[in-house]
C-alpha positions as CSV (number, residue, x, y, z in Angstrom):
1,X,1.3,14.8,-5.8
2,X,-0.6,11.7,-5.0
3,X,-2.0,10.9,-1.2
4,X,-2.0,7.8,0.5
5,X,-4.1,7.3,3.2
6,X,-6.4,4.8,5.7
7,X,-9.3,5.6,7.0
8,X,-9.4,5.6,11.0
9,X,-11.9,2.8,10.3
10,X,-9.1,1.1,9.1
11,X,-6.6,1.8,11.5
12,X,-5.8,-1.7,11.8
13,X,-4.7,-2.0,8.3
14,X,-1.9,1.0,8.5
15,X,-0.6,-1.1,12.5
16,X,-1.0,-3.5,10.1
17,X,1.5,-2.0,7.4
18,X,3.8,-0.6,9.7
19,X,4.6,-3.4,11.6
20,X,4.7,-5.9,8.5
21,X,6.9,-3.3,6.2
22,X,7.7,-0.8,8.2
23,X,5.3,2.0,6.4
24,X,5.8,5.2,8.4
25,X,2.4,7.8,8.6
26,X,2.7,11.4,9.1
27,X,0.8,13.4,11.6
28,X,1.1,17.5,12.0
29,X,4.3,17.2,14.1
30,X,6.2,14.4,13.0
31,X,5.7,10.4,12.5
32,X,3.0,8.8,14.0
33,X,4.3,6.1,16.6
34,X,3.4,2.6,15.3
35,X,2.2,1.6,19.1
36,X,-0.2,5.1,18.8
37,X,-2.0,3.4,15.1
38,X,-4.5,1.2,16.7
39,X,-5.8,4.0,18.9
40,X,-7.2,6.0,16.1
41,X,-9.9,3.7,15.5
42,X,-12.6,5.7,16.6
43,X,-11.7,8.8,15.2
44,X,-12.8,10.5,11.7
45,X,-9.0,10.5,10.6
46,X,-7.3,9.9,7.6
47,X,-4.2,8.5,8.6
48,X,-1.4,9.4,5.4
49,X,1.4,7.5,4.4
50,X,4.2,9.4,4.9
51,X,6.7,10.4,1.9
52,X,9.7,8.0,2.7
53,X,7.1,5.1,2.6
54,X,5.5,5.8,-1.0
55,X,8.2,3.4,-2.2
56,X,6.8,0.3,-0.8
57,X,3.6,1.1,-2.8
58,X,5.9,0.1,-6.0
59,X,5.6,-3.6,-7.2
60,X,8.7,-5.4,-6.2
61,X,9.2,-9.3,-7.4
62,X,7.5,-11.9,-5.3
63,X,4.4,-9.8,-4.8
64,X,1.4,-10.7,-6.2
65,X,-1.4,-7.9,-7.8
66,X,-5.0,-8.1,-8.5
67,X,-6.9,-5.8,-10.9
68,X,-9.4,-6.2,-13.5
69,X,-8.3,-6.9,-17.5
70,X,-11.0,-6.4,-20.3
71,X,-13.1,-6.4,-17.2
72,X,-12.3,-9.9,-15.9
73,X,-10.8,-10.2,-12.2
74,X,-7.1,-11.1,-12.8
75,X,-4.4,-12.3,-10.5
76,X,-0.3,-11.3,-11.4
77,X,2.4,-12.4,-9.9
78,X,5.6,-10.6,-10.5
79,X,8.4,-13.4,-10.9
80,X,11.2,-11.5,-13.3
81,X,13.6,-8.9,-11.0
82,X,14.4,-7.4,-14.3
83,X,13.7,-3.8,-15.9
84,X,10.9,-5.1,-18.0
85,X,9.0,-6.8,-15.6
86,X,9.5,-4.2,-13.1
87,X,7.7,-2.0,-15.9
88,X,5.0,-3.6,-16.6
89,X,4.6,-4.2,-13.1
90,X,4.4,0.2,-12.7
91,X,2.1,-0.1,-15.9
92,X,-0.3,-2.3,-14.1
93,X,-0.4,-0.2,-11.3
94,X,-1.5,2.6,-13.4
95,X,-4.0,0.2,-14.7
96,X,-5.9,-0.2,-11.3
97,X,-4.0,-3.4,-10.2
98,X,-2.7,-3.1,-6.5
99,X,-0.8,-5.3,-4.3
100,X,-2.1,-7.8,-2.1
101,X,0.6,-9.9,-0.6
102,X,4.4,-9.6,-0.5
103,X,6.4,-12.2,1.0
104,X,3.2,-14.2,2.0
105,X,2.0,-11.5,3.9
106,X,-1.3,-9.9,3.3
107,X,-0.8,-5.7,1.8
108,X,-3.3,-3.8,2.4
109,X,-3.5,-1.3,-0.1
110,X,-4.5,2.6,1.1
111,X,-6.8,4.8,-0.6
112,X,-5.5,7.2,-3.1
113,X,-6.4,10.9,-3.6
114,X,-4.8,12.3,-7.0
């Protein structure tokens, strides 16, 4: 299964998510509090995205991706709520193209540990 994580150095990114899109991290007893994010900051912690968030790492219509194509920088934005689009919006994501804004809000994407 695939892991999702930020840094503690960017804390600020996950308080960040969580309040934006309400992305939930897990800790070793639970859910992390989204008041308790920003204080992890100094820590050497990887903070995970939890399980019942991994669904808001999925392209939905509106957002727009950037990635490389044939090694040029390219900008998508996905503008069909159909099937197909939806598709090729999951095969650009296995292509290296990530999200970085959904409804005009800046997504900051998490590392990813296969």
């Amino acid at each position: 299964m695939t892991r999702c994580f930020y840094p503690a150095s960017r804390a600020h990114h996950a308080y960040s998510m969580a309040l934006d899109f309400g992305m939930k991290f897990k800790k070793r007893n639970g859910l992390w509090l989204t008041e308790s994010l920003p204080q992890i900051a100094g820590a050497s912690y990887q903070i995970e995205v939890a399980e019942e968030s991994l669904h808001l790492l999925e392209p939905q219509v509106g957002d727009i991706l950037r990635g490389d194509e044939h090694n040029v920088p390219s900008i998508r934005f996905m503008d069909v709520p159909d099937a197909e689009q939806m598709g090729a919006g999951a095969a650009m994501m296995r292509r290296g193209f990530k999200i970085i804004q959904r409804n005009g809000i800046p997504f900051h994407w998490p590392e990813v540990e296969p």
